[in-house]
N, C-alpha and C positions, 0 to 999 in steps of 0.2 A: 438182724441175723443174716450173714450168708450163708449161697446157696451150699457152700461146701458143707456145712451141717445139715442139709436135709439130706432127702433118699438118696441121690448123686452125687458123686463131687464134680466139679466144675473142669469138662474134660474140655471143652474151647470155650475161651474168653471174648469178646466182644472183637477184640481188633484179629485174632489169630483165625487163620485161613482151615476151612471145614471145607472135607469133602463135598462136592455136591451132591451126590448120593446123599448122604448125610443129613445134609441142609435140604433137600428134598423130603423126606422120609419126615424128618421132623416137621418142617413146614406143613405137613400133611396134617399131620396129629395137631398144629398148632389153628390150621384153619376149621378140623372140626371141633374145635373148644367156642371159637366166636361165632361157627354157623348159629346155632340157636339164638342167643339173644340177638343179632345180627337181625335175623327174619323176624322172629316175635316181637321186639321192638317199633322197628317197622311195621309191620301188619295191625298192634295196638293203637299205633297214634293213626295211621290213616283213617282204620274203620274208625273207630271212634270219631274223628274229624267230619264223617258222613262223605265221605270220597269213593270213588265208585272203584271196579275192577281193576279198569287200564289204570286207574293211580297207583294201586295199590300192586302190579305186577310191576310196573316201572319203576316204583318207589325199591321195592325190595332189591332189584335187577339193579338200580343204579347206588344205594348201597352197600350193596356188595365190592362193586365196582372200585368205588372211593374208599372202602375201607382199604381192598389191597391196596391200593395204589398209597394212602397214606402209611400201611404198614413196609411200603419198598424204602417210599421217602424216609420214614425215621430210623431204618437199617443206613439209609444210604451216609447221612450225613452229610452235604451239600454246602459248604461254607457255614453260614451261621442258619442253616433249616437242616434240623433233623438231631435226633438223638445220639445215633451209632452206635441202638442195641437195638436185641428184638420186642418190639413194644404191640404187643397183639391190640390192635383197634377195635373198635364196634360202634353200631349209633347211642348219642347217648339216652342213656332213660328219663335225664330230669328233663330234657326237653320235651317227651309227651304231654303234657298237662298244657304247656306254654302254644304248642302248636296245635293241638285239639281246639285252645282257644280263640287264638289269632286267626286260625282256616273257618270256623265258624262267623266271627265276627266280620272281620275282613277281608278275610280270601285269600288263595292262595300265593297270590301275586305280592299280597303284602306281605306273609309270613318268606316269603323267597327274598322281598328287600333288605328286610329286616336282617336276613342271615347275612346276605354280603357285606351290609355294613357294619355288621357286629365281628365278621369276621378281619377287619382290621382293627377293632379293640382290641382281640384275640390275638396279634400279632405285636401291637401297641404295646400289650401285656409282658412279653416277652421281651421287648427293647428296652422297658421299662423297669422291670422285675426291681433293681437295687432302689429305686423310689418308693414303689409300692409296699414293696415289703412289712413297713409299719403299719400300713395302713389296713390293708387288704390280709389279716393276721389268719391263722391257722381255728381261731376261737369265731370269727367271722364266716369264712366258709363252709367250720363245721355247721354252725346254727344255721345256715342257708341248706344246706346239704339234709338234716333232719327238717326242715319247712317242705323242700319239693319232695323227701318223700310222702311225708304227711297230706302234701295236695294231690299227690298222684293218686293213692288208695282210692279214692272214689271212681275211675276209671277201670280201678281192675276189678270193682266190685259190679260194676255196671255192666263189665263184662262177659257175669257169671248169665243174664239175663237173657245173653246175644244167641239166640236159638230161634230156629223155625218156629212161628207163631202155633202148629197144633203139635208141638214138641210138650210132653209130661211136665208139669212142674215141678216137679222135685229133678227134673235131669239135670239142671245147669248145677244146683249143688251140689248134687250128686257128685257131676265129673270133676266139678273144681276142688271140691273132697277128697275124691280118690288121688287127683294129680297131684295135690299137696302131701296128703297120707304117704304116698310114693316116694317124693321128693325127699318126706325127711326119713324114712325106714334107708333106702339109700345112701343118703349121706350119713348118719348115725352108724348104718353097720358096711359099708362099703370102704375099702383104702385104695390108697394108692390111684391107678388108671381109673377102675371101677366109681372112685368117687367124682374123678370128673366128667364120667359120662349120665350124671345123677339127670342133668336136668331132660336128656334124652329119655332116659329109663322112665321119668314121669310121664315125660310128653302122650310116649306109649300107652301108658297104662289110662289116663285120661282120654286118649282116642278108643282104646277098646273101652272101656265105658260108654262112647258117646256110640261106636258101632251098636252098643246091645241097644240104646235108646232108639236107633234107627236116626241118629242126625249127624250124622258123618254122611257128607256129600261129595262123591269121588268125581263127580263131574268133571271138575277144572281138572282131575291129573287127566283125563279122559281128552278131554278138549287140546291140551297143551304139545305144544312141539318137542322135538326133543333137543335140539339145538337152535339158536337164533337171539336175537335182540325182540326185545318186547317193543309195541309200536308205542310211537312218542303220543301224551297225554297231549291234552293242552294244559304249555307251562305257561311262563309270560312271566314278567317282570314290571310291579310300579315301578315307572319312572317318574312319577308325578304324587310321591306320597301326600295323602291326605290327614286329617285329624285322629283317625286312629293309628295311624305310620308314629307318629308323632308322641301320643299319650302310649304307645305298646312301647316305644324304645328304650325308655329307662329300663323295664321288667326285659328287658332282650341284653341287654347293656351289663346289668346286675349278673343274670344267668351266664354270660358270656365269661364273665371275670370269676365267677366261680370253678365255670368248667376250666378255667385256664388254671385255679388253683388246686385244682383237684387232678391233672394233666402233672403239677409241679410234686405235689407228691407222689404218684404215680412211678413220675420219673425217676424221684428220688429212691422207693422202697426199689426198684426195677434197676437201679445203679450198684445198687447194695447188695443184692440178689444173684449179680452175672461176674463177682469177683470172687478167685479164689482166698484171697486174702482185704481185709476191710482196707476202704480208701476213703479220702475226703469226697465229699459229692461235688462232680465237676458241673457246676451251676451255668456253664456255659455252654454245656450238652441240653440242660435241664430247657435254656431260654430255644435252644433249635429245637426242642421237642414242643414246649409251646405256641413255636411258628408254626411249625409241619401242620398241628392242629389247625390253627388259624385256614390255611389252602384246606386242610377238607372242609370247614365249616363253609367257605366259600364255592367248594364245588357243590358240598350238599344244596345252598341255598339256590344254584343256577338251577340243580336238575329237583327240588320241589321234594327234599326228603329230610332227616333226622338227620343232626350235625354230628359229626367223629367226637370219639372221645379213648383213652387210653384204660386197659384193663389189666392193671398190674395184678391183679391174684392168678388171670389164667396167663398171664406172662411169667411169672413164678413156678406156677404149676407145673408149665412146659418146660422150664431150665431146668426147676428140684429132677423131674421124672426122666428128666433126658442127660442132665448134665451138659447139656450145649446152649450156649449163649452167644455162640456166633454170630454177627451182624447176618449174615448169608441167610439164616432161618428165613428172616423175615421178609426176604425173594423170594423165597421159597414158601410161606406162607401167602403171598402177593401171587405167584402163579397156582397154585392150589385154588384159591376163591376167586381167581377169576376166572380159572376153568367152570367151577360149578356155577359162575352167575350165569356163561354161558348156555349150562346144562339146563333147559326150561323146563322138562318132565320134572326133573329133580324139584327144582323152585316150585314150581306147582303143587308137591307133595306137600311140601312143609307150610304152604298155604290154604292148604285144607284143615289144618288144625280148629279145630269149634273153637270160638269164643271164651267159654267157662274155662277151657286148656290155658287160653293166654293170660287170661283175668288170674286164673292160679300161682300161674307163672309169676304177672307180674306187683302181684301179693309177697311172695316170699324175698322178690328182689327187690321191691323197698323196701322190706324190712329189715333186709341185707344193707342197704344205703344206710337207716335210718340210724341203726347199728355202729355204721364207718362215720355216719357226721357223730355220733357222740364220742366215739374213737380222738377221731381230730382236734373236737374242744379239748380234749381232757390230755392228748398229746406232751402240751406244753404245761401240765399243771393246771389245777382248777383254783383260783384264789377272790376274794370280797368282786373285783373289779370284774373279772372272767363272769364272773354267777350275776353281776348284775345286766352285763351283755345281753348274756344268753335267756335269765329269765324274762326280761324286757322283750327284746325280740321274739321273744318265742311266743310272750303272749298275746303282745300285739298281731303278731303276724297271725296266731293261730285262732286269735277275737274278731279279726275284723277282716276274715277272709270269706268274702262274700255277702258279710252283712250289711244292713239295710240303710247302715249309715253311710256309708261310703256314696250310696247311690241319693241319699237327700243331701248329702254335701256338692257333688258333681252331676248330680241328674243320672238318669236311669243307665244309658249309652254309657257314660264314662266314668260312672261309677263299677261296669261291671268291668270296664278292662282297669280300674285303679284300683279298685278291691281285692287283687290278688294278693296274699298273703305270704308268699314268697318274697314280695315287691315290698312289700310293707317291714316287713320282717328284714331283709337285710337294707334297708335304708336305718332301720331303727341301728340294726350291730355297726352298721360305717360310723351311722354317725355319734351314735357313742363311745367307740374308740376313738373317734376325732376331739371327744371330750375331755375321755382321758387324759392323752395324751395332752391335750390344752390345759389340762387343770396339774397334772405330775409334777414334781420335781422339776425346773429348768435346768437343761444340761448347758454342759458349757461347751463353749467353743473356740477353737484355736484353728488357722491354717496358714502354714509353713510349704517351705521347697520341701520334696523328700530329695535330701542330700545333708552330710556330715553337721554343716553350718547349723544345721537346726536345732540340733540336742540342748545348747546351753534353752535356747527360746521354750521346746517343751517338757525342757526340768524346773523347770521358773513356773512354768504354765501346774506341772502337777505337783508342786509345792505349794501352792499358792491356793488350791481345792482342798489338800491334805490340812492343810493349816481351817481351813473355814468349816471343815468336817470337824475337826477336831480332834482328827486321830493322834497318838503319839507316834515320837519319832520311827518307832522300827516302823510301825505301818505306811508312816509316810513313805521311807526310803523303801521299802517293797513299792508301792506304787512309782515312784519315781524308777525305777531300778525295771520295772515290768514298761513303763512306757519308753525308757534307753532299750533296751533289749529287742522291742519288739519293732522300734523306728532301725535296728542293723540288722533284724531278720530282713525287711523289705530291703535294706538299701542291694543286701548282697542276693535277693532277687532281681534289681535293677539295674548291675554292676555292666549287662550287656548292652541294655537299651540303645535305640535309634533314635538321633538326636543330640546336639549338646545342651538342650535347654530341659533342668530337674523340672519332673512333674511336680503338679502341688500335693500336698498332702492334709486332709481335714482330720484334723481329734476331735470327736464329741464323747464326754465323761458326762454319765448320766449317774448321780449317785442314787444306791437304793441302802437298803435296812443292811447296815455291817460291810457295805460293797461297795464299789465302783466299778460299772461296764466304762471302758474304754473303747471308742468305736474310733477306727483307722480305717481313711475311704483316702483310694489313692490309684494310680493306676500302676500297674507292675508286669514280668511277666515271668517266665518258668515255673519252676515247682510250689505246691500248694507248701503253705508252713504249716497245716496239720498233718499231711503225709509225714512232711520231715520229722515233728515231732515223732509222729508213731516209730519209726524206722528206730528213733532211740531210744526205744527200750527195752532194746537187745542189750542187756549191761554187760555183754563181752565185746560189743563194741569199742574200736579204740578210737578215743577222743582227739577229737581234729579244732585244730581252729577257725574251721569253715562253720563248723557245727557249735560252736560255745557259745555266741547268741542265741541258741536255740534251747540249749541246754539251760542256759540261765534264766531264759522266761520260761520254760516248764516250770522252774524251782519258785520262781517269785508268783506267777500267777494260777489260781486257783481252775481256770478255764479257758482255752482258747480255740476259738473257731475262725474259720477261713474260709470266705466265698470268692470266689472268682468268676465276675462276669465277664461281657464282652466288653470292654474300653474299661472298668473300673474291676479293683479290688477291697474289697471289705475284711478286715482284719477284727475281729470283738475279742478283747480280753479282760478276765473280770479280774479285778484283784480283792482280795479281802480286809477290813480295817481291823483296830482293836476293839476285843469285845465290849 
């Protein structure tokens, strides 16, 4: 759905020039959407890590920092880094669990290697995307995405506990009661503005709660400046990783290529989102919003904090509620939060929040996660192969996360950093869709010039499948007739190209039950041939002979999509056989 159907319609689009006033004002409203999880995030995974003060004011402070600066980068669009919409950033939350771990086990210095070097998988991810694709599926993700929030829960419960040792016991669940109770009366009967300031209205009411118990300690805003850089921690960096660098990398590795796929839809609903009218998703925006990610996971990991990640609901929220989707916002959001990381009194405040507040907090928001990964599996359809994915992984992941096996299998030490159930859990989903995929259907394959010459070689090619399917003639000639069609959609996309030498072009026909996906990977360039589709079906439209390849595989084939990355094109069309 676009955003022109919600509250606003879509008064500037991504590339159209907004007042800066405008792009200010908004900016504003968009940095106090990600201030909250922003700080709470932050401030969960340190304390819980057992990190002292100065980590934990540098941690937020730097942060902040990196979120604006990633939210300029992905307005900016910079060659092949960056989005070129407004993509509100924050730290992410499946990384608490994973860093609470590694800062325990091994230290800080190893969880900071860790991040830099995952943050070139993160970028790898991105170059990558038209390989990965089958691999690294939407049903994989989600089952990873329901695993970390399931591992997290145990930190926001342990949170409830984090109170001054002669503090009442019934306070921590007390407040973490009332700030839940809050949270959902809130969102339940609040619209519009009012609902996104929900998780603020809790916070509130979970502080006066902890006021009446006498465990709100105003010290730190007491103490704090009101302007300034917070003093530098001791960071450092392994440069000489050791045996847990080593056994923590896979589990850093895995989480990396989630968040990069979770960044991809992000993109995606947040593409769909800031158009007045629906368009093909420009998958090559999609791969520079991947990268941008990639630099802050690598800034987080220098300055010792929680890696970036994209939040397409309060990026929505701010388009529907504003109607501006101007790349500009998001400078404008980028100076807004780095005035307040600036601001230290301010920082200070929101780091007086008790324990049971964040523990609340971060209860409702994975369950909010756990929610979106069942979302994602189910996305694409839930069918025999999908269900056996996910109930595998799930239960492996969710059986042997932390049990006692793992630690008689690898000894005590590396049993506990191999025991994680996230780690377990999406080894099991890769590698049974690696099975899958190894056991399906074998498709076939053909690769030709894309140029004229080729058509007699891939009507030979899709007769020759139609005949071993066993379809009858009409179906065959639809299929033959959808693979002609759709080899002169490209060609009169590449009628411009630089160069006299035809790029190649790959068919893979993967048959399934009544169908044939036809996959076209080839490099091309101008207009996406799903736009063009859509554009015709204006039926007052007057038919052109530019357009009549287009028009004729809309009629023959049943579905087609169109990704456009950076050096390659991916064309999927499905055609249907006889019943």
């Amino acid at each position: 759905m676009t955003a022109g159907s919600a509250e606003q319609p879509i008064r500037f689009e991504p590339e159209e020039p907004c007042p800066p006033p405008i792009a200010l004002l908004v900016g504003f409203q968009g940095a106090a959407l990600v201030l909250a999880p922003t700080v709470l995030n932050v401030a969960i995974a340190i304390r819980s890590a057992g990190l002292d003060d100065s980590h934990l004011t540098w941690s937020v402070f730097a942060a902040m920092v990196i979120c604006a600066a990633i939210t300029a980068l992905q307005a900016s669009q910079l060659r092949r880094f960056g989005a070129g919409h407004v993509v509100l950033t924050q730290p992410a939350a499946i990384f608490i669990a994973i860093m609470v771990a590694t800062v325990s086990v091994a230290g800080l210095a190893t969880f900071a290697s860790l991040m830099i070097v995952c943050s070139f998988v993160q970028v790898a991810l991105a170059w990558w995307l038209p390989t990965l694709r089958r691999i690294v599926t939407p049903t994989v993700s989600g089952t990873v995405t329901m695993l970390i929030a399931v591992s997290v829960l145990p930190i926001a419960f342990d949170s409830v506990g984090d109170l001054p040792a002669d503090a009442p016991t019934a306070a921590g669940p007390t407040i973490a009661g009332v700030t839940l109770l809050a949270s959902v009366i809130v969102t339940l009967r609040a619209g519009g503005r009012w609902r996104l300031v929900a998780p603020f209205i809790s916070i509130l009411a979970g502080c006066g709660v902890a006021a009446a118990f006498g465990v709100l300690d105003g010290g730190r805003i007491a103490d704090a400046g009101w302007f300034g850089i917070p003093d530098l921690p001791d960071l450092s960096v392994d440069l000489t990783p050791g045996r847990e660098f080593w056994v923590l990398l896979p589990s850093f590795a895995i989480l990396t290529l989630v968040l990069g796929l979770k960044t991809i839809s992000d993109g995606v609903v947040i593409q769909q989102g800031s158009r007045r009218r629906p368009r093909a998703i420009e998958f090559r925006q999609i791969q520079g919003m991947v990268s941008v990610n990639g630099i802050g996971m690598l800034f987080a990991g220098i300055a010792g904090t929680l890696p970036t990640m994209a939040n397409s609901s309060f990026s929505l929220s701010l388009i529907n509620l504003t109607g501006v989707a101007a790349r500009r916002v998001g400078v404008g959001v980028a100076v807004v939060t780095l005035t307040l990381a600036l601001f230290s009194k301010f920082t200070a405040v929101l780091l007086t929040i008790p324990g049971p507040v964040l523990g609340a907090y971060l209860m409702l928001a994975m369950g909010v996660l756990f929610v979106s990964g069942c979302q994602t599996v189910l996305r694409e359809g839930i069918d025999s192969r999908r269900t056996l994915v996910v109930a595998l992984a799930a239960a492996l992941g969710l059986g042997l996360h932390g049990h006692p096996l793992t630690r008689d299998l690898f000894g005590d030490e590396l049993g506990d950093l191999l025991g994680n159930g996230v780690t377990i859990g999406a080894i099991v989903a890769i590698g049974m869709t690696l099975l899958i995929e190894a056991m399906s259907i074998r498709s076939q394959r053909i690769e030709v010039t894309l140029d004229t010459a080729s058509v007699p070689v891939i009507d030979e090619f899709l007769a020759r499948l139609a005949s071993r399917l066993g379809w009858d003639e009409a179906s065959a000639l639809r299929l033959r007739s959808a693979g002609e069609e759709t080899l002169a959609s490209l060609l009169s996309q590449d009628d411009d190209a630089e160069g006299s030498e035809s790029p190649r072009l790959i068919i893979a026909a993967r048959p399934q039950a009544k169908m044939v996906e036809l996959e076209f990977v080839a490099t091309t360039r101008h207009e996406n041939i799903e736009d063009q589709l859509a554009f015709l079906t204006d039926e007052d439209a007057v038919p052109s002979v530019e357009d009549l390849s287009l028009r004729l595989l809309r009629f023959h084939a049943s579905g087609v999509r169109h990704q456009k990355f950076h050096g390659v094109d991916i064309v999927t069309v499905q055609v249907k056989g006889s019943g």
